[in-house]
N, C-alpha and C positions, 0 to 999 in steps of 0.2 A: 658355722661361720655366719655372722650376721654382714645383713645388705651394706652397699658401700654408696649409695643414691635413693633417694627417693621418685617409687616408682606408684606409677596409677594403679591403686588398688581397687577403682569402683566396684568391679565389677566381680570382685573373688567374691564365694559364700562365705570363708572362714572372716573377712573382711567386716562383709554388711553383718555377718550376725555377730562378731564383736558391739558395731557401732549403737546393733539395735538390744545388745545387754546393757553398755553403758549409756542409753537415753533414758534409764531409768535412775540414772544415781541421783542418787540425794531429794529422790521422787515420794510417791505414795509408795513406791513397788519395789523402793529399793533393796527390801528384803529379798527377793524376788530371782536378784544377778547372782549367776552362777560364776562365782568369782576363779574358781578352778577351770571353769572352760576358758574363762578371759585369758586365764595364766596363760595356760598350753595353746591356746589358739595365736595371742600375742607373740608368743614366744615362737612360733612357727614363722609367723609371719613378717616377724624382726630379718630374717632371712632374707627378704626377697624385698624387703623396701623399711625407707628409714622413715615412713609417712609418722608422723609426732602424734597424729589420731592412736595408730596403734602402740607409740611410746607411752601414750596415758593412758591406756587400757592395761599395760605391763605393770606399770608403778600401781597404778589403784590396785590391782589385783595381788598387786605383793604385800603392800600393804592392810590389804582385809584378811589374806592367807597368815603372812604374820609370821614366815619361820624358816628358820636358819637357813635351811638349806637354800630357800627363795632368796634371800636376802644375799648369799652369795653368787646366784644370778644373776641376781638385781647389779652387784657391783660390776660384774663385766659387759651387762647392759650399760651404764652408766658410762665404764673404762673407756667400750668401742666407741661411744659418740662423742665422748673428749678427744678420740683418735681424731675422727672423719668427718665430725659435723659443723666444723666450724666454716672448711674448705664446699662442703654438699652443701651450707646453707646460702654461702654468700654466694655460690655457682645459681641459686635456688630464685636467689632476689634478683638477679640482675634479670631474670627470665619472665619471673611474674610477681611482683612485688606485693600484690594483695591475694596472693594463695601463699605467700612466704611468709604474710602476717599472721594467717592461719597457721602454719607449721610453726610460727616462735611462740603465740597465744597457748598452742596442746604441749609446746617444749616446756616454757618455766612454768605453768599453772601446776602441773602434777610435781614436778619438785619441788615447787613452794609447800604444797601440803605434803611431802613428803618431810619436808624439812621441818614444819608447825606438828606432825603426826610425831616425830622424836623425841620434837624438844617439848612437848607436851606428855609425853610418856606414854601415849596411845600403842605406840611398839616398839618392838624389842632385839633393835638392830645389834651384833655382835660389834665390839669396841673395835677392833682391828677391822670392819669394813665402813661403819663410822669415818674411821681414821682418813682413810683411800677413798670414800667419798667426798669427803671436806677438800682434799689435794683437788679432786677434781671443782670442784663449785668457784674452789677461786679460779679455775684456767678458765672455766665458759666465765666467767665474771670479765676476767682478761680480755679474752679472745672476743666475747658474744655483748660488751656492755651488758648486761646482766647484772642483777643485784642479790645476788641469792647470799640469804643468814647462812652462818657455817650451822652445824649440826649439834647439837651437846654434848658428851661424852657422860656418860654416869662415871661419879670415882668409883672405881676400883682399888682397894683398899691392899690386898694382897697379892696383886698383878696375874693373878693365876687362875679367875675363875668369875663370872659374870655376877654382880651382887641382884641379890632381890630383893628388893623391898618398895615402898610405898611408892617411889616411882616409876613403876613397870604398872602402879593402878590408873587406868584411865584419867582423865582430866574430868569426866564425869562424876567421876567419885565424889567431889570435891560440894555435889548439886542433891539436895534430899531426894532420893526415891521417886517422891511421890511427882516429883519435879521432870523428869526424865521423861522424853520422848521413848516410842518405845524402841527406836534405834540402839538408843542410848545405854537401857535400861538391858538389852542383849549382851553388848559389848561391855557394860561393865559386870556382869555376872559372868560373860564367858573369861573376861580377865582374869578375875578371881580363882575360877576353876582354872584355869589355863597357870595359873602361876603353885595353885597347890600342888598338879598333875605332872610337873616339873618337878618338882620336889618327893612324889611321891604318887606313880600312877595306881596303888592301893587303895589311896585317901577317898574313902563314901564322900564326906563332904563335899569335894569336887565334881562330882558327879552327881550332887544334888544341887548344886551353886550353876550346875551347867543345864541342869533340867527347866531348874527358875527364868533363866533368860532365857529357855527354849518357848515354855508355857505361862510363864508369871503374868503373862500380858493378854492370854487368849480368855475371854471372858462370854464371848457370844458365838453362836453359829457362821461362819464362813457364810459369805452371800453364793447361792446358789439356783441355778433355774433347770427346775425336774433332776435335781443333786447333782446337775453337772458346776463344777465351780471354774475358775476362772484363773486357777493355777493351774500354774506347769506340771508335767512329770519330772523330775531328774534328768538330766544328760547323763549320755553313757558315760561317760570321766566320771560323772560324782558316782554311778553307780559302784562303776572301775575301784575305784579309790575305796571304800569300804570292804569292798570283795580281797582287795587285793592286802587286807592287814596280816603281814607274815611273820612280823616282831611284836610281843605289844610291849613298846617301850612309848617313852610319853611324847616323843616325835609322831608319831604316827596316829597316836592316841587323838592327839589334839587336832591334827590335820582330819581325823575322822571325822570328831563332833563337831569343828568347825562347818562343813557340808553337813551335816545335820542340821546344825542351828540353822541354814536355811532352808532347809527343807522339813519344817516342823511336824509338817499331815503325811508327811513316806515315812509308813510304819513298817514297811522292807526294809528299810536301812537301820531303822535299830535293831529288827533282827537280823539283818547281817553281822553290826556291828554287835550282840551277842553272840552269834556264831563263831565270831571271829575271838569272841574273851571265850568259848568254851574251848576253840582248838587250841588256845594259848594257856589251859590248863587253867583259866582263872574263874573258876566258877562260882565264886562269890559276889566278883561284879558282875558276871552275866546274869544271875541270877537278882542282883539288887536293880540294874538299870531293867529287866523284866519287870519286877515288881515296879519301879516309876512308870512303865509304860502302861502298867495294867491300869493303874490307877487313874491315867488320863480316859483311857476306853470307857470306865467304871464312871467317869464324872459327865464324862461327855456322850452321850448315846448317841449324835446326830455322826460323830467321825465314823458310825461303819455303814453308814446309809451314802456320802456322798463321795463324789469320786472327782478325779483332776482333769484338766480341758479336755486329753485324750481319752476319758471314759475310763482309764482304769483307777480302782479303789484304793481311794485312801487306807482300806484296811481290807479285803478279803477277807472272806467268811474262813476260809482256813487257815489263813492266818491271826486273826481273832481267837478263835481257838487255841493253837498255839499259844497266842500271850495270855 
């Protein structure tokens, strides 16, 4: 059950290390946010207070995840503060009126880009929560003066099943390659693969289209001092989340490589996420995404000399071997 007031969060850890993932968005480092911790740490903390800092950690994090089952969170995150927030906001202003400009600034800023993130085709919201999101935008419209655009809807042609096509491709697509930030340039290769792997989580292509945006961009040595570099380890969730593949159906598929894609130099996690295509019988992929992993090791010699801020290796000598 989520919170029914906004309360002082200063001082929770699950809190400040949300606020200190998203002061990197849209940064140098933004590759960097562990958007699964944001998820699950958000989503805890919706609980216990309705502070709009951690409502724009939820939405961004739904948004960079990207998949169904979030996005039907997302709607009853949205549902509950069409219930409570309009009564919690105005109780909010009369109290402190420039901490309450802050709460409306973290309110409509993530649903604007949540709303430009749709209607731009960046993601891939199911029609019927579309729908029950748009019901809501106009009541905070009503309720909150608020200006918020309705949502798009893609036609659906035969009412029965989600179309794919060109507009499920990023809005980057639309920008030459060589044009792409390397943001950019992740997101639309992971689309790509993200929309074949739907289709058909067999497809090599996809998992070469999902290799490119991992590495297509990596061209130099990592900065580091005495091979210590200046990235993170994984969080236990992203670890979690690999370990934990017990279907490989292309929900989970994609939620894998997603934590992947930001975590490019944890070469545990492709071998887990091998591990996890050899218990699911599919040894053809594990075997193919091996062979892309070799060939990064093979081009690159300096990934099994340095290691991430906590000192452990980018690559282990026995897992080297292994790959």
């Amino acid at each position: 059950m989520f919170a029914d007031k906004i309360q002082d969060m200063q001082d929770d850890e699950q809190y400040v290390e949300i606020l200190h993932e998203l002061s990197k968005y849209k940064t140098l480092s933004h590759s960097e946010i562990d958007w699964t911790k944001v998820y699950t740490d958000s989503l805890d903390l919706l609980t216990k207070s309705l502070d709009t800092r951690i409502f724009r950690g939820f939405i961004l994090s739904a948004m960079s995840i990207n998949t169904s089952d979030v996005f039907k969170k997302l709607n009853e995150v949205l549902s509950h503060y069409e219930s409570v927030w309009y009564k919690v906001y105005s109780s909010y202003s009369e109290n402190s009126s420039k901490k309450a400009k802050i709460q409306y600034k973290f309110f409509t800023d993530p649903i604007n880009e949540l709303i430009e993130s749709n209607n731009s085709y960046k993601i891939n919201i199911p029609v019927e929560i579309i729908e029950n999101i748009n019901d809501i935008l106009i009541k905070f419209n009503e309720k909150l003066n608020t200006n918020f655009r309705s949502m798009s809807i893609p036609v659906n042609r035969d009412n029965s099943k989600k179309i794919e096509s060109k507009n499920s491709i990023p809005n980057s697509a639309v920008k030459s390659i060589d044009s792409m930030d390397n943001r950019e340039y992740r997101e639309y290769f992971f689309s790509l693969a993200r929309n074949l792997l739907e289709k058909n989580i067999l497809n090599f292509t996809a998992y070469s289209l999902f290799w490119e945006g991992v590495w297509g961009r990596v061209v130099s040595e990592v900065p580091h001092k005495n091979n210590i570099t200046e990235l993170r380890y994984p969080e236990n969730n992203t670890i979690n989340l690999i370990q934990s593949i017990t279907e490989y159906n292309s929900e989970s598929i994609i939620r894998a490589i997603s934590n992947l894609l930001l975590n490019p130099f944890w070469f545990e996690g492709y071998k887990l996420f091998i591990d996890g295509a050899i218990n699911a019988n599919q040894l053809l992929i594990a075997n193919y995404v091996k062979m892309l992993t070799r060939i990064q090791l093979n081009k690159f010699g300096w990934i099994s000399k340095l290691c991430f801020s906590n000192n452990e290796a980018f690559c282990s000598k026995e897992l080297y071997d292994f790959l």
